[in-house]
GULO-900045 format. One line per field, with one value per residue: x, y, z of N, C-alpha, C, CB in turn. Coordinates in Angstrom, 3 decimals. Each point is the difference from the previous one (the first is absolute). Last residue first. Glycine has a CB too. Layout:
n_east = (X / ...)
n_north = (Y / ...)
n_up = (Z / ...)
ca_east = (X / ...)
ca_north = (Y / ...)
ca_up = (Z / ...)
c_east = (X / ...)
c_north = (Y / ...)
c_up = (Z / ...)
cb_east = (X / ...)
cb_north = (Y / ...)
cb_up = (Z / ...)
# end
This chain:
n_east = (-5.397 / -1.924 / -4.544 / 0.328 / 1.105 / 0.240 / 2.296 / -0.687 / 2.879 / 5.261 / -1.099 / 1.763 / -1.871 / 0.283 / 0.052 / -0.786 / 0.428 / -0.480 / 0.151 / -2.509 / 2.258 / -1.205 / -5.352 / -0.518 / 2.944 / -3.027 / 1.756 / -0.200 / 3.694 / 1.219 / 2.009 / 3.059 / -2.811 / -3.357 / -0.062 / 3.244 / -2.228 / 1.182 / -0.885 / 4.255 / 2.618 / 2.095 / 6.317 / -0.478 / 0.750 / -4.525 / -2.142 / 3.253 / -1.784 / -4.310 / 0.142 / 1.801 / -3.903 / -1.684 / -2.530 / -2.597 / -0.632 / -3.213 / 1.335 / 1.712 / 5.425 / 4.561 / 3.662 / 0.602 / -1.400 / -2.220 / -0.666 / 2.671 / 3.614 / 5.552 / 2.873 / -1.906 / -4.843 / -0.850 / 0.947 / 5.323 / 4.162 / -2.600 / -3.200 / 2.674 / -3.644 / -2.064 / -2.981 / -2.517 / -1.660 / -5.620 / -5.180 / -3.416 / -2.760 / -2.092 / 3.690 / 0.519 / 5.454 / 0.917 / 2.635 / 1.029 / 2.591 / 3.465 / 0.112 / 4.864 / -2.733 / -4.799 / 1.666 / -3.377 / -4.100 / 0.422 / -3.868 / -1.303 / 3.888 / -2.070 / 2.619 / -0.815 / 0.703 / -0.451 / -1.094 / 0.350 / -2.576)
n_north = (-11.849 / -3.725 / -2.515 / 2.723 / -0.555 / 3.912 / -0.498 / 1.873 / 0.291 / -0.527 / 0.960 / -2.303 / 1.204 / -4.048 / 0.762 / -4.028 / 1.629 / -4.630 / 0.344 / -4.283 / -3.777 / -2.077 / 1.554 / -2.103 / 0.469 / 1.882 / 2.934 / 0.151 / 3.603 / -1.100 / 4.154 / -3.336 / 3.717 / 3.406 / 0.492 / -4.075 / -3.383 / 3.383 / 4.499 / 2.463 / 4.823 / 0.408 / -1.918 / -4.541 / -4.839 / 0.380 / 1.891 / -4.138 / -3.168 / 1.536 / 1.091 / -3.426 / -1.304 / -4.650 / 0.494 / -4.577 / -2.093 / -3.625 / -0.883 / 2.120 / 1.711 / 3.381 / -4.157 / 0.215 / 6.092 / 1.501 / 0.178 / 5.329 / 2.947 / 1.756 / 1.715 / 3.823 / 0.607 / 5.285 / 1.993 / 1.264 / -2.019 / -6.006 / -3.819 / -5.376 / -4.917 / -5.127 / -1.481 / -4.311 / -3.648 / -2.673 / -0.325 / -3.793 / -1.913 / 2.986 / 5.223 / 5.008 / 0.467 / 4.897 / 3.113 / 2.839 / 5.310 / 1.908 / 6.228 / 2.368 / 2.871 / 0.028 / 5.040 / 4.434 / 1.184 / -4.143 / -1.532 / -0.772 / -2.241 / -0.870 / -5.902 / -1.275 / -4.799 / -1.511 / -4.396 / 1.673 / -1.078)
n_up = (-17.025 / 4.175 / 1.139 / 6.833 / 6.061 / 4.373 / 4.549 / 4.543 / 3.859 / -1.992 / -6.672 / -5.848 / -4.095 / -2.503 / -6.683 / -2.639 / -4.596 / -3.795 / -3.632 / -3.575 / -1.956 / 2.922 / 1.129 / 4.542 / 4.870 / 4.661 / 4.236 / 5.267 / 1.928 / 5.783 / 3.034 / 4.894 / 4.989 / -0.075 / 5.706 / 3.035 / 5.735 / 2.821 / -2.089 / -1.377 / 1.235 / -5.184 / -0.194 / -3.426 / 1.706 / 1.826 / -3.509 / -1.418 / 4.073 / -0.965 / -5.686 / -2.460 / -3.534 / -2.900 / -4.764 / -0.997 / -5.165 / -1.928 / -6.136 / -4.711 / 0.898 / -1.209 / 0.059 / -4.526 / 0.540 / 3.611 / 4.901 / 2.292 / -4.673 / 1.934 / 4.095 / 2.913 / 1.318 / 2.312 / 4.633 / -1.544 / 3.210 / -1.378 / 3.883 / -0.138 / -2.642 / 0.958 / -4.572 / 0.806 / 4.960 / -1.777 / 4.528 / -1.044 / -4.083 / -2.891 / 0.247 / 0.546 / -0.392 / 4.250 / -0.099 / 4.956 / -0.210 / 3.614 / -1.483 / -2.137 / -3.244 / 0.097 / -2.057 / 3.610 / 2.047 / 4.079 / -0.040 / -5.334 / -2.106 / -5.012 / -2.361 / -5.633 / -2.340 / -4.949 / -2.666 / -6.114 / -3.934)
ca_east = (0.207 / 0.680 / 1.387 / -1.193 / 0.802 / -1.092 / 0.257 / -0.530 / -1.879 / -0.146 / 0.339 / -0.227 / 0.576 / -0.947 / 0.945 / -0.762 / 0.499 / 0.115 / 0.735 / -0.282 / 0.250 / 1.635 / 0.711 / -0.550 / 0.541 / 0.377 / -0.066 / -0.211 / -1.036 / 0.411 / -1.754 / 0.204 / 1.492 / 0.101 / -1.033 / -0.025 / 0.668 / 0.232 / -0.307 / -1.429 / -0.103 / -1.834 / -0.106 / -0.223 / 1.415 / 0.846 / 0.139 / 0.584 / 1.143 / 0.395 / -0.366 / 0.870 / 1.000 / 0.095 / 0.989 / -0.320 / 1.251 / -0.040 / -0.629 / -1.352 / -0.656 / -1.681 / -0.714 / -0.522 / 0.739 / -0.241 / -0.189 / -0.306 / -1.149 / -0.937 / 0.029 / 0.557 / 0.929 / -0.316 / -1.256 / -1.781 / -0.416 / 1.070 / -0.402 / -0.228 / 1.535 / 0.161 / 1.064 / 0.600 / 1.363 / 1.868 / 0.888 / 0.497 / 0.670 / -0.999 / -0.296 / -1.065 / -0.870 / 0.127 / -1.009 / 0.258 / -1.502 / 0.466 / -0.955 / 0.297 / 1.282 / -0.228 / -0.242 / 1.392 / -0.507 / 0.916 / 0.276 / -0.671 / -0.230 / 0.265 / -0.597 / 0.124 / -0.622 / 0.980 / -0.704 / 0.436 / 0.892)
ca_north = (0.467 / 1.098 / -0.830 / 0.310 / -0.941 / -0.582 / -0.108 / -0.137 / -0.305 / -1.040 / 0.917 / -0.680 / 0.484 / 0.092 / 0.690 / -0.536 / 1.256 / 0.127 / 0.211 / 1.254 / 1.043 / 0.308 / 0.173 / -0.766 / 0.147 / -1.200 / 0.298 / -1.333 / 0.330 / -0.923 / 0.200 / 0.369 / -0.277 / -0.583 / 0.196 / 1.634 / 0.282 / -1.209 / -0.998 / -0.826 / -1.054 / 0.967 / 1.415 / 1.829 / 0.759 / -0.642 / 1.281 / 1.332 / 0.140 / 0.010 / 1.159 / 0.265 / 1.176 / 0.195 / 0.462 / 0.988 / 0.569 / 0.990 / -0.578 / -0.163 / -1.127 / 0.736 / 0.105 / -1.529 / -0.660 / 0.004 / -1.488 / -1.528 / -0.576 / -0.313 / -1.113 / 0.053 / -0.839 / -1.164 / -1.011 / 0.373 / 1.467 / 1.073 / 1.003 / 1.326 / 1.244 / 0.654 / 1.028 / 0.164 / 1.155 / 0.355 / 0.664 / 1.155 / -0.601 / -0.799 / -1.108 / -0.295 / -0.721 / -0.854 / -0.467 / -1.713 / -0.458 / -1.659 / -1.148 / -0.922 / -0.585 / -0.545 / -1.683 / -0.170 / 0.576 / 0.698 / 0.584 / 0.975 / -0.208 / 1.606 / 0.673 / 1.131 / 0.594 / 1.015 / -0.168 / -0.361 / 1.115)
ca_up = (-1.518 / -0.090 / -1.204 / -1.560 / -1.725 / -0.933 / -1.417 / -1.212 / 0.241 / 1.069 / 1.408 / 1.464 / 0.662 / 1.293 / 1.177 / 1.110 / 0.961 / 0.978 / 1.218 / 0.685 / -0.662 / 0.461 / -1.247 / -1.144 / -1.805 / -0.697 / -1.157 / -0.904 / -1.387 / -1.487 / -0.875 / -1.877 / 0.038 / -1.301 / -1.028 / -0.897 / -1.540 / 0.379 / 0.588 / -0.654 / 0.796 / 0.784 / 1.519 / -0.214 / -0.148 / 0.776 / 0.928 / -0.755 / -0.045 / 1.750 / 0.643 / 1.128 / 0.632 / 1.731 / 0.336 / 0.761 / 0.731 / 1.532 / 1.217 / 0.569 / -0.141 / 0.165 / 1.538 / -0.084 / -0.626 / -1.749 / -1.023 / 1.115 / 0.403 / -0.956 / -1.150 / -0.707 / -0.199 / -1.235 / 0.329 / -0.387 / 0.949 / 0.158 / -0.796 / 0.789 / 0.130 / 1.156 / 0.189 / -1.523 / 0.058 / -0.374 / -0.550 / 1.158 / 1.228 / 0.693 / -0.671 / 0.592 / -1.241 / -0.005 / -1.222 / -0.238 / -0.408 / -0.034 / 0.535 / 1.384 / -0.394 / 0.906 / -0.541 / -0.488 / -1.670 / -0.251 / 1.587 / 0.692 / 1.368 / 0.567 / 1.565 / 0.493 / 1.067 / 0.621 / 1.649 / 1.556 / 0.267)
c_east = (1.258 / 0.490 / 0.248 / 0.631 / -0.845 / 0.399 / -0.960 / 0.189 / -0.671 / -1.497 / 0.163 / 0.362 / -0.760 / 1.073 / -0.795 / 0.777 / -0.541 / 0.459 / -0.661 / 1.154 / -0.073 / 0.944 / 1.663 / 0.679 / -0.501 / 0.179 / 0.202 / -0.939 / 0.282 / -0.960 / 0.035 / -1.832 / 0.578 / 1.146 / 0.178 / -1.451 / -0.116 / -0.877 / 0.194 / -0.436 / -1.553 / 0.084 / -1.581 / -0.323 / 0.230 / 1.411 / 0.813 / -0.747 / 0.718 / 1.582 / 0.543 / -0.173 / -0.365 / 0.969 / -0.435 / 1.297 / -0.126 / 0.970 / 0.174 / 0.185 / -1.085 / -1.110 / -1.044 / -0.647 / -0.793 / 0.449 / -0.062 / -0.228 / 0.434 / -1.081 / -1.355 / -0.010 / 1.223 / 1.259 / -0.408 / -0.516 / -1.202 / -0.777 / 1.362 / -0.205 / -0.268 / 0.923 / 0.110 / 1.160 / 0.462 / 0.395 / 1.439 / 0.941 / 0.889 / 0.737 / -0.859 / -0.051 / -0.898 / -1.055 / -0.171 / -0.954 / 0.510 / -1.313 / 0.043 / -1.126 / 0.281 / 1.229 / 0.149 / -0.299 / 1.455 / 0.069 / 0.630 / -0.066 / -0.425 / -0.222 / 0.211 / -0.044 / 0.355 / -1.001 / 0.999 / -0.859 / 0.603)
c_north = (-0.474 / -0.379 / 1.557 / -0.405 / 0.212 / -0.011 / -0.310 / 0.010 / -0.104 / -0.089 / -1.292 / 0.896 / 0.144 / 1.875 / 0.334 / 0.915 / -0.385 / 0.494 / 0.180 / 0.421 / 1.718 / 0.739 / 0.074 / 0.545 / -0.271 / 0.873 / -0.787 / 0.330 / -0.773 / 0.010 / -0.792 / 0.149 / -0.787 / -0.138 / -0.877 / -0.555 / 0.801 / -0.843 / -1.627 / -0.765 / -0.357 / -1.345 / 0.340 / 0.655 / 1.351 / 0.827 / -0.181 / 1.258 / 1.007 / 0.459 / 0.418 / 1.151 / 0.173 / 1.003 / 0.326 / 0.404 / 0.736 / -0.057 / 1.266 / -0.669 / 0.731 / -1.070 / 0.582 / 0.070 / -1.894 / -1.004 / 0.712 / -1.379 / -1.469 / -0.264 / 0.174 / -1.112 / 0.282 / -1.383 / -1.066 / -0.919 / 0.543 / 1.492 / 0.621 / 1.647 / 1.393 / 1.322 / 0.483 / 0.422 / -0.101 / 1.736 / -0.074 / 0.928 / 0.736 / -0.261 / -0.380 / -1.636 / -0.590 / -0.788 / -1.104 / -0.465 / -1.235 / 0.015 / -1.035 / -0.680 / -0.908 / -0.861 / -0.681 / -1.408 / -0.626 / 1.010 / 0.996 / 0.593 / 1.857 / -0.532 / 1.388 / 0.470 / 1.397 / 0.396 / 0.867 / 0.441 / -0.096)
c_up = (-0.121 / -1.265 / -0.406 / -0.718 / -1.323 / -1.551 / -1.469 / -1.001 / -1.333 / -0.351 / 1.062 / 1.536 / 1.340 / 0.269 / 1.441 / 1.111 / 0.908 / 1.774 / 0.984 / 0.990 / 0.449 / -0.759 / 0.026 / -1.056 / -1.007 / -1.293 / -0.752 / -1.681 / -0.471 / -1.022 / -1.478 / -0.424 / -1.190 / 0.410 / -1.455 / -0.563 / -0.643 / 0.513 / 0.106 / 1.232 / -0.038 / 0.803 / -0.054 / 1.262 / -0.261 / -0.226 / 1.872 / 0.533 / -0.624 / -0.400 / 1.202 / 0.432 / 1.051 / 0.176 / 1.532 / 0.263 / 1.535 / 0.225 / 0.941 / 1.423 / -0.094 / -0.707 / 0.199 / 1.613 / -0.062 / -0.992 / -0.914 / -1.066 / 0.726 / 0.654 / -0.894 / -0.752 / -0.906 / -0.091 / -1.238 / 0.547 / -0.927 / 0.501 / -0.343 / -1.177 / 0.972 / -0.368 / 1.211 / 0.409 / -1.292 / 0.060 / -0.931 / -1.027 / 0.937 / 1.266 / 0.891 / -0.731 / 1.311 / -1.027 / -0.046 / -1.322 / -0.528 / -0.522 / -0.969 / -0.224 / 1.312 / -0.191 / 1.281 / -0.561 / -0.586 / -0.769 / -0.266 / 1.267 / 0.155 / 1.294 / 0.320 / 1.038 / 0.483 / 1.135 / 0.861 / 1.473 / 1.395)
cb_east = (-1.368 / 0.461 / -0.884 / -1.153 / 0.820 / -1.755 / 1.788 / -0.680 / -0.285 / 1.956 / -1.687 / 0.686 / 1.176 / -0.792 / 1.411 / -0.691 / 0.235 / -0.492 / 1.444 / -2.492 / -0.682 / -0.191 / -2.214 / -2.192 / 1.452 / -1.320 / 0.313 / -0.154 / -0.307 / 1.154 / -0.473 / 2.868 / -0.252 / -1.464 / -0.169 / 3.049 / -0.055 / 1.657 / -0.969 / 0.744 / 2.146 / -2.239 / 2.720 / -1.059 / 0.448 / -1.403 / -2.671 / 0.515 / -0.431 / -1.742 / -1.700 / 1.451 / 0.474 / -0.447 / 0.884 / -2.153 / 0.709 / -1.699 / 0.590 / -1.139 / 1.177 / 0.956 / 1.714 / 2.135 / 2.309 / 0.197 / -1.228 / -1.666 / -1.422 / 1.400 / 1.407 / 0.814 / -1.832 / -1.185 / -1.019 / -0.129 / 2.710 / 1.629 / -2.414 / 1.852 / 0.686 / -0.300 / -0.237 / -1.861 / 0.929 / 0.063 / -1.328 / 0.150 / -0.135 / -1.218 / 1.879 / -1.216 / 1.866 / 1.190 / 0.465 / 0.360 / -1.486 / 1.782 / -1.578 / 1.234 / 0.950 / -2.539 / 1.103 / 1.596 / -1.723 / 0.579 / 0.199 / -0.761 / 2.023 / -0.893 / 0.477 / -0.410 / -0.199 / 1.572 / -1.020 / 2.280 / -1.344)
cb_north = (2.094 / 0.733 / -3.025 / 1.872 / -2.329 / 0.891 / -0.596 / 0.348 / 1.541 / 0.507 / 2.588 / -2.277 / 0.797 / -3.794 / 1.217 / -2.709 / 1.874 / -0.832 / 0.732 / -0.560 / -2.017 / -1.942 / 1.204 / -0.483 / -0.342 / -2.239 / 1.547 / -1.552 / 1.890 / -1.616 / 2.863 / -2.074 / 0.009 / 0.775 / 2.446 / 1.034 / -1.427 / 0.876 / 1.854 / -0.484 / 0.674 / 1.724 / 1.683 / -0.174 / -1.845 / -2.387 / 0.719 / -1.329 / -1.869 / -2.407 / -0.445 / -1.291 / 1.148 / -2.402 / 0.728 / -0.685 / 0.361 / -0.220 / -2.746 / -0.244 / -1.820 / 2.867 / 0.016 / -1.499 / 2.228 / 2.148 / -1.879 / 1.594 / 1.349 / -0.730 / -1.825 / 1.495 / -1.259 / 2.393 / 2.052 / 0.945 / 0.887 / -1.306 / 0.325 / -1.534 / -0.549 / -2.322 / 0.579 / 0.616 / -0.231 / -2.322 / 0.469 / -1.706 / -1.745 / -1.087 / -0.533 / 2.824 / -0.814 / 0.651 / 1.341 / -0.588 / 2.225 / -1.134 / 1.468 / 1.392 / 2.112 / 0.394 / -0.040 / 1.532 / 2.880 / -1.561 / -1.828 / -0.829 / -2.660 / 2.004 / -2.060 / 0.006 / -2.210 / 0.978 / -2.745 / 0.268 / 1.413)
cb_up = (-0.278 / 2.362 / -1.436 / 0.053 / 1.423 / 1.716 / 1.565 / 0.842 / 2.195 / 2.047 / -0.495 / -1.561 / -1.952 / 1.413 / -2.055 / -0.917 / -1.137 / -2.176 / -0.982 / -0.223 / -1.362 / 0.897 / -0.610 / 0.849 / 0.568 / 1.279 / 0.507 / 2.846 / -0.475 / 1.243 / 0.975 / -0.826 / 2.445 / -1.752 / 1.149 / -1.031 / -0.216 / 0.157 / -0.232 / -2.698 / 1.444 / -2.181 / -0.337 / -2.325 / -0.694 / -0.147 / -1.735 / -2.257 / 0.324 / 1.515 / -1.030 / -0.634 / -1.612 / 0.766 / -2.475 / 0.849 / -2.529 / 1.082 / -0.353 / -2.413 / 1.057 / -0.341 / 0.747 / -1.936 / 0.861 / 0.395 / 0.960 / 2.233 / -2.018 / -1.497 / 1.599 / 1.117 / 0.533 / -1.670 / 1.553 / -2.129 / 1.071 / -2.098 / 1.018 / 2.323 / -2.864 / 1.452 / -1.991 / -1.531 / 2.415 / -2.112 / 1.717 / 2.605 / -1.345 / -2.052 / -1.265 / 0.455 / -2.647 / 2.163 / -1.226 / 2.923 / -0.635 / 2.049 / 1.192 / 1.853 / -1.662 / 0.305 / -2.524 / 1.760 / 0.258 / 0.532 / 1.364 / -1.365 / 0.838 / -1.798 / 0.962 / -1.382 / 0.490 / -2.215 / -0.132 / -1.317 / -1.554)
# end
């Protein structure tokens, strides 16, 4: 069915529109970059699920979000370096039949995630 993500930005109470996340296939020899995009004003991707279709595999995946930089761009001033500056959730696929929801929600000092419906 596919592979979707969700950002709240709990500082604010709002979606985490704008923040930059990165998908990436976990392999033996390190990483591939799948997808680079930007949240819409819900905090969800546009175009559809991040994979589906022939692209949704068995294996590890991790997603990366750009935290620092989208509370940055929102005017909180952060230390240097920031507390969390991306937060990369590392997840695996076994059924590709299944959907898959991988949403974080997130403040400068914390986050936290779960497979979602």
């Amino acid at each position: 069915m596919g592979l979707s993500t969700h950002v709240l930005d709990t500082m604010n109470g709002c979606p985490a529109a704008g923040m930059a996340v990165r998908l990436e296939r976990l392999l033996p020899g390190g990483s591939q970059v799948i997808r680079s995009l930007t949240l819409n004003d819900d905090g969800r991707a546009d175009g559809g699920p991040l994979l589906a279709g022939l692209d949704m595999q068995i294996g590890r995946y991790r997603l990366v979000f750009s935290v620092a930089a989208y509370f940055k761009s929102r005017g909180v001033d952060l230390p240097d370096p920031p507390f969390l500056d991306e937060v990369p959730l590392d997840f695996g696929i076994a059924d590709i039949a299944a959907h898959y929801h991988v949403p974080l929600l997130v403040s400068p000092w914390s986050y936290s995630t779960y497979r979602g419906s």
